[in-house]
N, C-alpha and C positions, 0 to 999 in steps of 0.2 A: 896550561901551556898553550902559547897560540902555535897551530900550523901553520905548515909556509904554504901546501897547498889544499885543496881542495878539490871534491867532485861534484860536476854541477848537472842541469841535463838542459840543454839549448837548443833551441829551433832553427831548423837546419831547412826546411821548407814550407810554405803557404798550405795548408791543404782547402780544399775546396768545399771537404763537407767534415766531417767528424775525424781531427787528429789522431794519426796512430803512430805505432813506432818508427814506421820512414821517415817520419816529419822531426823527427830532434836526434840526439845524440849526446852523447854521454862524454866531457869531457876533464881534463886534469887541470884545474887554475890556480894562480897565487891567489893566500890571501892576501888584499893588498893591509898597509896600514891603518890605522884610527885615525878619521878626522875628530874634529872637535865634533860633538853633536850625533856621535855614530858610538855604534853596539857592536860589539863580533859577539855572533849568538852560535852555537854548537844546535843543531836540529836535531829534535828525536823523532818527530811524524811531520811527516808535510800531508796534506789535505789534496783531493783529489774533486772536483766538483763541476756541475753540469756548466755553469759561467766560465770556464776556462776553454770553451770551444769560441764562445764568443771573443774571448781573448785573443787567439790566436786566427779568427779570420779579417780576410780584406777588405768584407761589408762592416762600412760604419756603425758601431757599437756605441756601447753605455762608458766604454773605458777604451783609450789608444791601445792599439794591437798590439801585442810582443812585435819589437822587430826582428827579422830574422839574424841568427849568433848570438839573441839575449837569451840570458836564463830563465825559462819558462818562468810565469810570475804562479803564485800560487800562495797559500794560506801555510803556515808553520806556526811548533811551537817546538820551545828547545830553550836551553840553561846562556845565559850571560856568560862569557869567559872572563870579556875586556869590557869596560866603557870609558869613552868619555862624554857621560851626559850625568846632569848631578839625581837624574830620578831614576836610573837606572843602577841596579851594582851587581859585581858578578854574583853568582847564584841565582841570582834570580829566576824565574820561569814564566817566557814570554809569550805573547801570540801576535804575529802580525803577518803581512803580506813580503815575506823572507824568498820565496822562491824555490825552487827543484833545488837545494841544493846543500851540502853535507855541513859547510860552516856559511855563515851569511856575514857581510859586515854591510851594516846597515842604518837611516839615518835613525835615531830615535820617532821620528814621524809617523814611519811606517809600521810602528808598534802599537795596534788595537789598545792590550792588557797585560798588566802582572797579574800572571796565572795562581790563583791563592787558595783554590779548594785544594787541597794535599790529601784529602780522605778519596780525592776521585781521582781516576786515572785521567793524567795528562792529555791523553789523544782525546777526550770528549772536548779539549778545547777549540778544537776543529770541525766538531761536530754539532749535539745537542747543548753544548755550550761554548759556541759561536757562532759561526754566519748564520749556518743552517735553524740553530735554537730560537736568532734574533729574529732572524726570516720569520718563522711561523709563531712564535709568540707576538710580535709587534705585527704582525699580517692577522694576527686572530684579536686583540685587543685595543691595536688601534685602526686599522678602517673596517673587518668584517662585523665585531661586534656582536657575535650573535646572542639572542637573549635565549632564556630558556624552555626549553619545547622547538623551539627552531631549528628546520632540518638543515645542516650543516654537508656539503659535497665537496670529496677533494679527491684530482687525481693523484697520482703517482702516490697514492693513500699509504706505502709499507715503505716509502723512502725518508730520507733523511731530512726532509722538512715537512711532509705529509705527513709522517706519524710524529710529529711533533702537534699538526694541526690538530689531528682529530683531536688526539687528549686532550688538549688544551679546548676544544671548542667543547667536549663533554661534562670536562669538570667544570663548566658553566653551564651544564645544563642543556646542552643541545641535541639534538639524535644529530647521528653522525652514519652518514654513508660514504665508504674506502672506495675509489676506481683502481685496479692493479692489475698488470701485464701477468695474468695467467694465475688457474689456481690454486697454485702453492701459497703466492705473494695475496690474492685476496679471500685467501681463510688467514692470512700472518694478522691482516687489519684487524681480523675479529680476536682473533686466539692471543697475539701478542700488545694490540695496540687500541683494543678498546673498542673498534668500530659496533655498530647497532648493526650494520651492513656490509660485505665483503662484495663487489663485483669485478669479475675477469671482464676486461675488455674486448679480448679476445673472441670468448662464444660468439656464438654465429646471433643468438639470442639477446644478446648485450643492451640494444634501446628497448626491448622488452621487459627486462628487467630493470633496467634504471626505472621503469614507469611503477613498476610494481615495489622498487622501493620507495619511491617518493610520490604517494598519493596524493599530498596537497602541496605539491611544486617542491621546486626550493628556491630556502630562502638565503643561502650564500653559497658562493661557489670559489673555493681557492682552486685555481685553473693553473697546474704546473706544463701540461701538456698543448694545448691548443689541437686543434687539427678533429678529427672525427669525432675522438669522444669531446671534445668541447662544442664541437655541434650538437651532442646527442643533449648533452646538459643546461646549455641555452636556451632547447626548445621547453625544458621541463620551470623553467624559469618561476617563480612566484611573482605576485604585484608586489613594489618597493621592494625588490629584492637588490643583491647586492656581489658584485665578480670582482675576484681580486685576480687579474693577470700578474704573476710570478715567473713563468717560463712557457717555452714554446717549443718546448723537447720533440715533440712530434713532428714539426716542419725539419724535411732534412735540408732543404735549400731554400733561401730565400731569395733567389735568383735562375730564373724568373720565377718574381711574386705567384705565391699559389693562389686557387681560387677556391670559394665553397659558399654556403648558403651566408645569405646574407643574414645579416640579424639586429638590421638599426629595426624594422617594424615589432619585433620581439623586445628589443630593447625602450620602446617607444611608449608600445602597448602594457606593459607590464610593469611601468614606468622604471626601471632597474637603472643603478649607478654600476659603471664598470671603470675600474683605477687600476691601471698600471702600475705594478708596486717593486722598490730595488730597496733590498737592506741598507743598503748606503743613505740612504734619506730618514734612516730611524738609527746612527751610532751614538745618539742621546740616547736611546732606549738599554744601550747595551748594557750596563751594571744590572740595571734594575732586570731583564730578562736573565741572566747570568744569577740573578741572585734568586728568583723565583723557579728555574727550571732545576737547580741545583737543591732548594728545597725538595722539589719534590719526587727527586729522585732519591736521595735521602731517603724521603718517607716512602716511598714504594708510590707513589701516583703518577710515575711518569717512566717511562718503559724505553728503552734506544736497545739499537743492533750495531753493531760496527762487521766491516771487514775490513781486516789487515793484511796488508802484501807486504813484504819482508823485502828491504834491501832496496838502492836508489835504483840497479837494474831493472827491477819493476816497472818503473817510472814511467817510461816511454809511450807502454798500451796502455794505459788505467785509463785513460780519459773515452779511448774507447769502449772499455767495459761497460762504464756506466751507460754508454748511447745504445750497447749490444745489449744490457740489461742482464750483465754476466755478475753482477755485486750482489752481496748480501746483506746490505746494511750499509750503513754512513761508510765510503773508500777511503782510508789511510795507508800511509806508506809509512813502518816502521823502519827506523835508521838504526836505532841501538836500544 
């Protein structure tokens, strides 16, 4: 049965640095009608993720800003009511770019996938299978590459594309060393996620240790963070080594431009490629990573966390969680 309305959650202010609950609001809307070419999809998780900060600020981005009074944009996944598209029919379960919001109607466009592992819970399709899974699978097989014995570096090593990484960089054979904000989060890299090496970034001792895990450099760096610890890991750098830049969590503003050690003579000297890398330039990869992470989670070779916040009210702070480092795992919003 379709509703006539809806709850959605819309942005209601610009913020300056990392979105919190002042900035949107929670409101009652029609759903409108089907166009030709559009879904009304019912949502059971919307997805909560670190690019949604980029979303909604007013420095130039990788995607146009929410404008303010849109529905925050975001990742869902949730059942077909209605269609009219002839690849879509109700039942089905979908994943795409749906938005904060309780029903969607939406074009068929904006749908990634028909969600088809039924052995696994729905909400991993916001997770270790989707952005986050593509991210670090198509970030680990196609530009890091690592071969095997090669030391593998990633921050934010106990989050939701970081322990995607390491696994994935191990089970080919790589030692793998976890960067993690304190250490609960880097003993989780060794104890739940595989890591050879756990470090708090925090300690007072932190570039100490980075030296003392990687005695002969490294040789790839998936770089979520940027900011201190991406200096400390630059300087540990190997010859023909290789940095994938993924995020830059660590900068809280990018206005005014921050500054720090330079690193073209590092990058020079040690001859190292460094690639700027957005999922969005690998959704050719997406079945084929979907269909490999799914394996092997199956088979027990591939480990995820999730945290669940219950109900759209939630909504509003999640985005600050993840920048306050208040989550425990990939952030979903359960709806029903």
């Amino acid at each position: 049965m379709t509703p006539a309305t809806t709850r959605q959650v819309v942005l209601v202010a610009r913020p300056e640095d990392v979105p919190r609950p002042e900035h949107f609001e929670i409101r009652q809307a029609r759903v409108p009608d089907l166009a030709e070419g559009q879904l009304l999809v019912r949502n059971d998780y919307l997805s909560v993720d670190p690019a949604m900060r980029g979303w909604v600020s007013p420095v130039a981005n990788y995607a146009e800003p929410v404008a303010i009074g849109q529905v925050m944009r975001s990742f869902a996944v949730g059942e077909v009511l209605a269609s009219r598209h002839p690849d879509h029919q109700p039942g089905d379960v979908v994943m795409g770019l749906f938005g904060w919001t309780e029903h969607a109607v939406v074009d068929a466009t904006t749908v990634w996938r028909t969600v088809t592992e039924t052995d696994l819970p729905r909400s991993l399709s916001l997770g270790v299978l989707g952005l986050n899974g593509l991210t670090g699978w198509a970030g680990v097989h196609r530009v890091l590459r690592p071969r095997p014995g090669s030391t593998v570096v990633v921050s934010t090593a106990a989050g939701a594309v970081g322990s995607v990484v390491g696994q994935l960089a191990a089970d080919l054979g790589a030692r793998t060393v976890g960067i993690a904000g304190g250490p609960t989060k880097a003993a989780r890299c060794v104890q739940e996620f595989g890591y050879d090496v756990g470090l708090d970034y925090r300690a007072p001792d932190f570039p100490d240790q980075l030296v003392e895990a990687t005695p002969e450099g490294v040789d790839h760096y998936f770089d979520n963070t940027s900011g201190p610890v991406t200096d400390a890991v630059m300087a540990r750098l190997a010859p023909h080594s290789s940095v994938l830049v993924c995020g830059t969590a660590a900068i809280t503003s990018w206005d005014p431009w921050p500054t720090g050690p330079r690193t073209e003579r590092i990058i020079l000297t040690r001859r190292a490629r460094v690639e700027g890398f957005l999922a969005f330039d690998h959704l050719d990869a997406l079945q084929d990573a979907v269909t490999d992470l799914a394996d092997k989670i199956r088979t027990g070779r591939l480990t995820y966390r999730e945290h669940v916040l219950r109900g759209l009210d939630q909504a509003p702070g999640a985005i600050a969680m993840l920048y306050d480092g208040a989550n425990d795992g990939k952030l979903v919003i359960q709806l029903r």
